[in-house]
Every structure is written in structure tokens, then in C-alpha cells.
KEPA-670126 format. One record per residue (C-alpha): residue number from 1; residue in three letters; x negated, y negated, z. Coordinates in steps of 0.5 Angstrom, whole numbers, padded with zeros to 4 digits, always signed. Each point is the difference from the previous one (the first is absolute). Layout:
BEGIN
- nr,rest,u,v,w
- NUM,ALA,X,Y,Z
...
END
This chain:
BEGIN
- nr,rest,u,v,w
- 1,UNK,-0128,-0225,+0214
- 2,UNK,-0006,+0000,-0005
- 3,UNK,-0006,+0005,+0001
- 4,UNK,-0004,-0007,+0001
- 5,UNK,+0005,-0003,+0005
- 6,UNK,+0000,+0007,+0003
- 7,UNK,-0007,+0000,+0001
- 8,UNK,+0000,-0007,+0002
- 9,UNK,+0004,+0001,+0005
- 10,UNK,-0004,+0007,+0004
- 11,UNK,-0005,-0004,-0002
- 12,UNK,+0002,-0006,+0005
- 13,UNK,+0003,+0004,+0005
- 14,UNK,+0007,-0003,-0003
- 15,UNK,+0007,+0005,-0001
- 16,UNK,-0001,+0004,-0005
- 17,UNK,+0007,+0004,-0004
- 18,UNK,-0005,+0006,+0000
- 19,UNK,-0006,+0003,+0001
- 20,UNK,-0006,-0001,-0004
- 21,UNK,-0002,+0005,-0006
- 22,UNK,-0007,+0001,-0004
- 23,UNK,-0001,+0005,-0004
- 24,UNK,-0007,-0001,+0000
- 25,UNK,-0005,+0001,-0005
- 26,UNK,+0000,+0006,-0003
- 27,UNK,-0006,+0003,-0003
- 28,UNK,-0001,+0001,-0008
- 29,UNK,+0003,+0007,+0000
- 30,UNK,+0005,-0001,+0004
- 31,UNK,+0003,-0006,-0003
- 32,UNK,+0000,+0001,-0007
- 33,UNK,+0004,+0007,+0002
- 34,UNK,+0005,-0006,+0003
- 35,UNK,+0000,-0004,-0006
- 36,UNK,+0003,+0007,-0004
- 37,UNK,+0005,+0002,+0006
- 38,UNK,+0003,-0007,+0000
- 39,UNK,-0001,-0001,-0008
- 40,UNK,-0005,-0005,+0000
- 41,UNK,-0005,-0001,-0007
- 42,UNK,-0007,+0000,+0002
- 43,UNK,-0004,+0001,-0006
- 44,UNK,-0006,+0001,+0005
- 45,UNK,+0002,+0005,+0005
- 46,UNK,-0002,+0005,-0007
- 47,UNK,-0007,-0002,-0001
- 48,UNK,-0003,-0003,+0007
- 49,UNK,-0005,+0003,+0001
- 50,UNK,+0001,+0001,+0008
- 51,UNK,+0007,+0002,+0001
- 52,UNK,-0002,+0004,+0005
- 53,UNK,-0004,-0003,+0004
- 54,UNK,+0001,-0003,+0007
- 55,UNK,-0001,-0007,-0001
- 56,UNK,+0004,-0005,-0005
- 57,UNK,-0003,-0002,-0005
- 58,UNK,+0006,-0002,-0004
- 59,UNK,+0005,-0006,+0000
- 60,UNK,+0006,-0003,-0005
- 61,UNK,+0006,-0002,+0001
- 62,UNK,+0002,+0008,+0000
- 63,UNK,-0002,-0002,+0007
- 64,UNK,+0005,-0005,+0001
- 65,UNK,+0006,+0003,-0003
- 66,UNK,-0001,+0007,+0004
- 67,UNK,+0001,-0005,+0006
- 68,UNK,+0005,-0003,-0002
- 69,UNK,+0004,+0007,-0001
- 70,UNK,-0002,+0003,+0006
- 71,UNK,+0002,-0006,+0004
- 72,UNK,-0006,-0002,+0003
- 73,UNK,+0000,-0007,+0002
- 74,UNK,-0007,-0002,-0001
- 75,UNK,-0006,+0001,-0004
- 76,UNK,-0008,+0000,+0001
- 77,UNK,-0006,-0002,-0004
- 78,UNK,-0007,+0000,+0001
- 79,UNK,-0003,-0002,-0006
- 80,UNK,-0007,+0002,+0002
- 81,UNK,+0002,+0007,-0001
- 82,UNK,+0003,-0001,-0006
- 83,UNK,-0004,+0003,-0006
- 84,UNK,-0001,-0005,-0004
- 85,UNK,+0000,-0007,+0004
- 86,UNK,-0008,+0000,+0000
- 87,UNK,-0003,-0003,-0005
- 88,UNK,-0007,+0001,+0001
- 89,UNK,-0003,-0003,-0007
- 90,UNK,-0005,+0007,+0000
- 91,UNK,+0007,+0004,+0002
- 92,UNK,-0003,+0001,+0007
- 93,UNK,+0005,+0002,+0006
- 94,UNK,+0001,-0004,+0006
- 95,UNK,-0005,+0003,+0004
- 96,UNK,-0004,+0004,-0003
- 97,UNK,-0002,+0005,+0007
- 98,UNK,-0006,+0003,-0003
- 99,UNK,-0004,-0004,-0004
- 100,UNK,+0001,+0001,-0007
- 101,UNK,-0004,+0007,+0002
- 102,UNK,+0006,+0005,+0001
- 103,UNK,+0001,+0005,+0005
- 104,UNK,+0003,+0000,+0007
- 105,UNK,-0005,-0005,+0003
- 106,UNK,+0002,-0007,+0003
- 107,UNK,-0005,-0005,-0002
- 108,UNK,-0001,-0003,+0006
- 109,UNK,-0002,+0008,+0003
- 110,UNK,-0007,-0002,+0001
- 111,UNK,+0001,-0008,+0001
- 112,UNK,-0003,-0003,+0007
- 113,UNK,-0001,-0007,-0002
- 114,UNK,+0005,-0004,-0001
- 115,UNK,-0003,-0005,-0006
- 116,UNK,+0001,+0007,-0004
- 117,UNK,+0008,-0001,+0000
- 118,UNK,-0001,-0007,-0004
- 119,UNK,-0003,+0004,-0005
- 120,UNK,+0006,+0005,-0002
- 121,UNK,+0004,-0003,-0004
- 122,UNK,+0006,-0002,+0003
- 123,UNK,+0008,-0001,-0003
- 124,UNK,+0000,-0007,-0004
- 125,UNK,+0008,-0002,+0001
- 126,UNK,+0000,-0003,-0006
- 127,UNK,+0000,+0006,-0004
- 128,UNK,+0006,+0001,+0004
- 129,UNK,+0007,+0000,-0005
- 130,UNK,+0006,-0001,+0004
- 131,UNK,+0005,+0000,-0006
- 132,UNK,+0003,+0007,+0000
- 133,UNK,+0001,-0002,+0008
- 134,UNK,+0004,-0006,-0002
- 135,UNK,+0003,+0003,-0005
- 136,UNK,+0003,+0005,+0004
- 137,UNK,+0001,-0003,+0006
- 138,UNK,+0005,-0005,-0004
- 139,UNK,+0003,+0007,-0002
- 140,UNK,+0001,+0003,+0006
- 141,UNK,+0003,-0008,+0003
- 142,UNK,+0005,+0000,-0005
- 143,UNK,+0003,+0006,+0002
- 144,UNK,+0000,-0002,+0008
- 145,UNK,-0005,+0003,+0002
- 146,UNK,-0005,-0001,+0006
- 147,UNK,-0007,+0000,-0002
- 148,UNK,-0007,+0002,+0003
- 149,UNK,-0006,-0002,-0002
- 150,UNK,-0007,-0003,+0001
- 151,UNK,-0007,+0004,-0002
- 152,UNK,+0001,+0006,+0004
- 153,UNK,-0006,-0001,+0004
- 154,UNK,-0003,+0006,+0002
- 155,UNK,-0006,-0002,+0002
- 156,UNK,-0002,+0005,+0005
- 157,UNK,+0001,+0006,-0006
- 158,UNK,-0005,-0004,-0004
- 159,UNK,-0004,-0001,+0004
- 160,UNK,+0001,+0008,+0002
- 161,UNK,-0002,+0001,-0008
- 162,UNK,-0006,-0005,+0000
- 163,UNK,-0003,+0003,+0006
- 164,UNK,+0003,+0007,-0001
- 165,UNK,+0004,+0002,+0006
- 166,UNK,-0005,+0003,+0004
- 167,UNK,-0005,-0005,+0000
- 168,UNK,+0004,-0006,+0001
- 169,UNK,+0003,+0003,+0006
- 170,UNK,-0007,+0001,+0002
- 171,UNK,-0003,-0007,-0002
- 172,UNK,+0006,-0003,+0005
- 173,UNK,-0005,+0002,+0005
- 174,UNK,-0007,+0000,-0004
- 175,UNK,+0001,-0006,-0004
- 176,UNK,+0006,-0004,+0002
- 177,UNK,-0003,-0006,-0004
- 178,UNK,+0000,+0003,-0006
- 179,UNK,+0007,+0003,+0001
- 180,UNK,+0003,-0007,+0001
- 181,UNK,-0003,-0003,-0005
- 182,UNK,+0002,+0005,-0005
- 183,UNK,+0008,-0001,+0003
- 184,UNK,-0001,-0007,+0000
- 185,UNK,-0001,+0000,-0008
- 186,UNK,+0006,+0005,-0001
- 187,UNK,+0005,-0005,+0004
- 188,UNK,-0003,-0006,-0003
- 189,UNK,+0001,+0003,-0007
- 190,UNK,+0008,+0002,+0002
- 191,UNK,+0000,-0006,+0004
- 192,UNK,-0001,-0004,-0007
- 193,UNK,+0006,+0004,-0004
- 194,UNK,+0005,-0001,+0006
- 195,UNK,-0001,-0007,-0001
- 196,UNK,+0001,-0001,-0007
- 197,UNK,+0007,+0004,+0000
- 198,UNK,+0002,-0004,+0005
- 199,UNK,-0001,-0005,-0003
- 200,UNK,+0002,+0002,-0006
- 201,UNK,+0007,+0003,+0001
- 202,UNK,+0000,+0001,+0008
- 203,UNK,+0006,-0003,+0000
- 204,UNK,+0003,+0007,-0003
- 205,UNK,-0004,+0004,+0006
- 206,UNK,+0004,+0002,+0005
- 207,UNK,-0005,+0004,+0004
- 208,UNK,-0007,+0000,-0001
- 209,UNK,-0002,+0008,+0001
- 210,UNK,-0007,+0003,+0000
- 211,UNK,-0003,+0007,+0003
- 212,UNK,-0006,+0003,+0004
- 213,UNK,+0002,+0008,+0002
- 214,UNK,-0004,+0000,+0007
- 215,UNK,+0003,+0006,+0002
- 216,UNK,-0001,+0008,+0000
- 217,UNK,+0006,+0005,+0002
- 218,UNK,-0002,-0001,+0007
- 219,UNK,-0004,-0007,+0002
- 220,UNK,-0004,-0005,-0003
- 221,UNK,-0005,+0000,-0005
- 222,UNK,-0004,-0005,+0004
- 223,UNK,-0002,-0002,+0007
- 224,UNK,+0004,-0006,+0002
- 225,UNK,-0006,-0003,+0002
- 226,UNK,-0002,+0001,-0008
- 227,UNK,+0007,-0002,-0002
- 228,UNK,+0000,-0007,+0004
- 229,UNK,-0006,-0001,-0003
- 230,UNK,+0000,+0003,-0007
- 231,UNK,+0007,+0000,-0002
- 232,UNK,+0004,-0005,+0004
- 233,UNK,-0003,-0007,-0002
- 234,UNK,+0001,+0001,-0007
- 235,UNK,+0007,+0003,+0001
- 236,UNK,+0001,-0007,+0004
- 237,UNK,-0004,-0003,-0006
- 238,UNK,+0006,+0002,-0005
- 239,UNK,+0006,+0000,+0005
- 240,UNK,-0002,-0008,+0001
- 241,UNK,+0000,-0001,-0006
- 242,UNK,+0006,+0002,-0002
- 243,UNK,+0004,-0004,+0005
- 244,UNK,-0003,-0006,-0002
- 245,UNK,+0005,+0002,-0006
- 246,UNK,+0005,+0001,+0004
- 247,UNK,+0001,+0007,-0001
- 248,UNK,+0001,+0006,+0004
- 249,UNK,-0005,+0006,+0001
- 250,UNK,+0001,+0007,-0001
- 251,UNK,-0006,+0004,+0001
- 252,UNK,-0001,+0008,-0003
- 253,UNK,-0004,+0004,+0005
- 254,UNK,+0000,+0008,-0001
- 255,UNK,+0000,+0005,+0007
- 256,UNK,+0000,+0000,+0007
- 257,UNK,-0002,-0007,+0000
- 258,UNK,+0004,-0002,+0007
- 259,UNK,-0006,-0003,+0005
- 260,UNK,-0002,-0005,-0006
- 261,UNK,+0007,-0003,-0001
- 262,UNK,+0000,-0005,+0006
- 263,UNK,-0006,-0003,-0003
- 264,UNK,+0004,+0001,-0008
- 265,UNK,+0005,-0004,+0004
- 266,UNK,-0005,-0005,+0002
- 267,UNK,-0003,-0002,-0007
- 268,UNK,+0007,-0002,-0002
- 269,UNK,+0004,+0006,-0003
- 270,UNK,+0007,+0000,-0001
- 271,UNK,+0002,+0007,-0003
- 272,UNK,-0004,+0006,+0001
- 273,UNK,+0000,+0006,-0005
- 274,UNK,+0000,+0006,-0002
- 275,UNK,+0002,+0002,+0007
- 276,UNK,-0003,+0008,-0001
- 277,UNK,+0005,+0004,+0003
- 278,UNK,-0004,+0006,+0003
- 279,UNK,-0007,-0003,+0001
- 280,UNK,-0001,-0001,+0008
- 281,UNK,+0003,-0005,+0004
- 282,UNK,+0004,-0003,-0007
- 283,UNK,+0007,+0002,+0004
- 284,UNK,+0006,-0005,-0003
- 285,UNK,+0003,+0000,+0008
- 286,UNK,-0008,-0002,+0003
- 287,UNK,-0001,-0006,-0006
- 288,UNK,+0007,-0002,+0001
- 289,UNK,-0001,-0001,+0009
- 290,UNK,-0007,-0002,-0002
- 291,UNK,+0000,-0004,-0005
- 292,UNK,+0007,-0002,-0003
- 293,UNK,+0000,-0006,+0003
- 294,UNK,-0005,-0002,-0004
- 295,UNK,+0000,+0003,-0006
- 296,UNK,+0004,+0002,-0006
- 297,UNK,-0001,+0007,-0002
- 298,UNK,+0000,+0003,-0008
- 299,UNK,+0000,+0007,-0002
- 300,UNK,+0000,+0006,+0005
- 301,UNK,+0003,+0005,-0005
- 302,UNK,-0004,+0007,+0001
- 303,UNK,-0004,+0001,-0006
- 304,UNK,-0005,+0006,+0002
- 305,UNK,+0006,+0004,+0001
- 306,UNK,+0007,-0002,+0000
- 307,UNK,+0001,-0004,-0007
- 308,UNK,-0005,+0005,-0004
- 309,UNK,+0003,+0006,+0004
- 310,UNK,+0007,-0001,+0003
- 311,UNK,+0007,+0000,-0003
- 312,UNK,+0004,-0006,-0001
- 313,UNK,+0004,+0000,+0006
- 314,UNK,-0006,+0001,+0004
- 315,UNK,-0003,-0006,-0002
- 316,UNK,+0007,-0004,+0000
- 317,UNK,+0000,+0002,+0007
- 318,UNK,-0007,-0002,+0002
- 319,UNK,+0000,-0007,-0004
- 320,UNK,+0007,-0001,+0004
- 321,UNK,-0003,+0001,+0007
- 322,UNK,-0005,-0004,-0002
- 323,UNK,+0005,-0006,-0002
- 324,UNK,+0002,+0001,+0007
- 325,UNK,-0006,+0001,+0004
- 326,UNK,-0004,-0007,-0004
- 327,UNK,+0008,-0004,+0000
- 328,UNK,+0000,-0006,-0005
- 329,UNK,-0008,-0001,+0001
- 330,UNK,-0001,+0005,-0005
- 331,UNK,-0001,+0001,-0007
- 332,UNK,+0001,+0008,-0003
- 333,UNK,-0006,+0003,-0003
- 334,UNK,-0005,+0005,-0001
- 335,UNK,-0004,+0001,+0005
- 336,UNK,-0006,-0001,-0006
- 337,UNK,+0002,-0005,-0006
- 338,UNK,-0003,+0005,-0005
- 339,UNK,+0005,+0005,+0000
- 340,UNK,-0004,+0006,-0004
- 341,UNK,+0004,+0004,-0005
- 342,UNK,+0002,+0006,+0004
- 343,UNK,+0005,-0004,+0003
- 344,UNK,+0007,+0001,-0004
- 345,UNK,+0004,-0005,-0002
- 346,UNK,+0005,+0003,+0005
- 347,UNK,-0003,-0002,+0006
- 348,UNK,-0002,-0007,-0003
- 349,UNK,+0008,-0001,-0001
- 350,UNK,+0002,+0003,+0007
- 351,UNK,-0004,-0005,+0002
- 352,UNK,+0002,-0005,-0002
- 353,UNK,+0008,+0002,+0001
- 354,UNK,-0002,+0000,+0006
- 355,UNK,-0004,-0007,+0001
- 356,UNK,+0006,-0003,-0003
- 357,UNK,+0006,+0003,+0002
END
């Protein structure tokens, strides 16, 4: 099998030859060591800037073939994460949560009238550049593999940044109507780039992936009262939208997120990720009798602990056991995709060995 029929397979609940892999997409630092490990030229992994930082702020074709010699079967692409994709006429980000001021502040820290949020200026898609996107899409299809992608979604944490986190979680209570309205503009600007790759090269999307971390180590970062209310109508809003193109849904929630999974369920998630392996309640054998009638699952493979500090054989050891507890409903991969730096290469093959022996 192909990495694409592969997916495809796991994906429809359908024989596959072997479990699933996904290296994940690691950060700048991180990959740029695996393009050397592996013999990959990039000229920018000597001047990017960030090649430390935590998030991935670079995206090549570099990406592709580290995939391909790792054996991963598929690829992801969120191009409102992607440098560069955005082209505002005066150079101005996405979402610009202070304002233009600078600092720490969200813009909406101090609002309480809702006629305020029409007044910030909000993401226009048609500064939206899906080229690259394509462009690597149509690399990573011609080498088989699977392909996840939509915007990436992650209304709740842009929220968390126009507000400020404290306040949002605040103005939940004290001026719900206010949050509300700013979500809505969040996921209507989303909504809007969705629909245009769908329609553009949505044939060549396997899965459409987006991603909200509600969960700490040990619960919830909202009630569920706030997150049936807040969170849930949007997550549903996207998840619908999908399914009108006839795509599978993986959603990526970070932490102990358990008691909201039913709800998840509910929206229309087909493939839930990252699988944290050591946050409360997110054992495999407990998501497994749970939910495993309903879900396929994605990731699972410690990144706290064991593929930063363990040996190779610990890590073998671990990602088979985990391919016997998940069983053909599963697809190996780091229980957080933006693998940091610290974890060696070794733990990275290990775990692919043993995902696809």
C-alpha cells in the first residue's frame, strides 16, 4: 500500500497492511538537524531566523522529502500558519492582537460593547495566497502520500490572544456576547479559507485537520458549561463544513481533555490528536474501551519524556505497545506534532521502525 491508500484505509475503518505513521511536524531547529542527518540541502535552515523556536514557522519542499525518507504516509498543511501566506497590502499579520500598539495586551482586554469588534480590522481572505500550499500538495500527492489540510482553526487560541487569556476566560462570564462576537468573526475568516481550497484542490485532501489545545496536564482549560457554549458551536461550525466536502476530520487538542470528547464526538470528529500521553485521563486502554468505537486515534508517542530522554529501545518498545493496545485504528506519532529539537533522530527512527514493521 501507498501512504495515501494507507491513511485512506485507517481512515474508513477498512484493512490496512500496517499501522499508520506520521512523523509530525517538527519545529524549525528540529528539522533543519534532520535535513542534515538525512543529506537534505535547505538553504534556509543556515539564515531562518527561528530555528529554535518552538512553532514552525518554515515550509519546503525539504518537508516532503524528510517525509518520504522517514516513511511517513502523510503530510500536513495549515496555510494560515505559514509565513508568508498572507498578504496584506500594508504587511500586516492575520490577526493583529494588540492593535498595532505592541505589548502583551489583547485588543479586546477592555471591550464590553459588542459594536466595538466591527471596529477591528479583521482578516480579509482575499489576501489569502494559496499557491505554495497547492504547490506542495501536488509534491507530496506525487509521492502517494496522504494529505491533511484546511486552515488550521485555532479560533479558541486567537481568541485567547485578542482578549488575553485571563480576560477571556473572564469575559465568558462577564460578557459572553462580546466573546461570541469575536469568535464568530475568527471562524468566519477560517470558514472563508476553507471553502476556497476546497474548491480549489479539495479533491486532493484526504482529511481536513484543525486544532484548539483545551487541555493542561490534569483537566479542562474551560468549564464545560463554557465550552458547549464558546468552543463546541464553532468546532461543529468547521466540522460540518468539511463533511459537506466529504472529508474526514482529525481534530488536535492538547492535555487531559477526556470529559470533552464525547461532545468532540458529537461535532463530527473522526480522528482525534495528539493523544498526550501522560496528561490525566488520556491512557490509550481508557480511549480505546471509551471511545475506539468511534474514533480513529493519531499520535500517542510521549514527547515529555520518553522521545526527548529515552533510548531507542524504550521508545521501540513503547510505540509497539501502543500498536497493540490502538490496533488497526491507529496511526503512530508523536503525542505532540511539533517535535522540539532535543529529540535525536534516533527516537525519531525507532519509532518509525517500529510503527512500520
Amino acid at each position: 500500500m501507498t501512504g495515501r491508500e494507507r491513511t485512506q484505509a485507517i481512515l474508513n475503518r477498512k484493512p490496512a497492511d500496517r499501522t499508520g505513521f506520521w512523523l509530525g511536524n517538527p519545529s524549525d531547529g528540529a528539522k533543519f538537524a534532520y535535513y542534515k542527518h538525512l543529506g537534505i540541502p535547505c538553504a534556509a535552515a543556515d539564515t531562518w531566523a527561528s530555528a529554535e523556536g518552538h512553532y514552525t514557522t518554515y515550509s519546503g519542499t525539504e518537508d516532503i522529502e524528510m517525509g518520504k525518507l522517514l516513511s511517513s504516509d502523510l503530510m500536513w498543511f495549515a496555510p494560515d500558519l505559514e509565513n508568508g501566506n498572507y498578504k496584506h497590502p500594508e504587511g500586516k499579520p492575520i490577526f493583529d492582537t494588540s492593535g498595532g500598539l505592541g505589548g502583551t495586551s489583547g485588543v479586546f482586554t477592555e471591550t464590553e460593547d459588542v459594536a466595538e469588534v466591527d471596529n477591528y480590522e479583521w482578516p480579509n481572505p482575499d489576501y489569502m495566497d494559496f499557491t505554495h500550499t497547492e504547490m506542495l500538495i501536488e509534491r507530496a500527492s506525487a509521492e502517494n502520500m496522504a494529505i491533511f489540510c484546511s486552515s488550521w482553526g485555532h479560533f479558541f487560541h486567537v481568541a485567547c490572544d485578542l482578549f488575553g487569556m485571563e480576560d477571556y476566560f473572564m469575559k465568558m462570564l462577564t460578557d459572553p456576547q462580546v466573546v461570541e462576537a469575536v469568535t464568530e468573526r475568527i471562524v468566519d475568516f477560517q470558514f472563508e479559507c476553507n471553502k476556497r481550497m476546497y474548491e480549489a484542490f479539495g479533491d486532493k485532501i484526504d482529511c481536513v485537520f484543525f486544532g484548539n489545545d483545551i487541555g493542561t496536564q490534569v483537566g479542562t482549560l474551560v468549564g464545560m458549561d463554557q465550552f458547549k457554549q464558546f468552543l463546541y458551536p464553532y468546532m461543529k461550525k468547521l466540522t460540518e463544513q468539511a463533511k459537506k466536502y466529504n472529508k474526514k476530520v482529525a481534530l488536535h487538542s492538547c492535555g487531559a481533555i477526556a470529559p470533552l470528547i464525547p461532545l468532540m464526538i458529537d461535532a463530527g470528529i473522526d480522528v482525534l490528536h495528539p493523544l498526550q500521553a501522560l496528561a490525566t485521563g488520556m491512557e490509550p486502554e481508557v480511549l480505546v474501551r471509551e471511545y475506539g468505537k468511534d474514533l480513529i486515534f493519531m499520535g500517542g508517542v510521549d514527547t515529555q519524556n520518553l522521545l526527548p530522554f529515552g533510548t531507542p529501545q524504550q521508545v521501540r518498545a513503547e510505540t509497539h505497545r501502543l500498536r497493540d493496545i490502538f490496533g488497526p485504528g491507529f496511526i503512530a506519532s508523536p503525542s505532540h506534532e511539533a517535535i522540539l529539537p532535543n529529540v535525536p533522530i534516533e527516537n525519531m527512527l525507532a519509532m518509525r521502525d517500529a510503527a512500520i514493521d
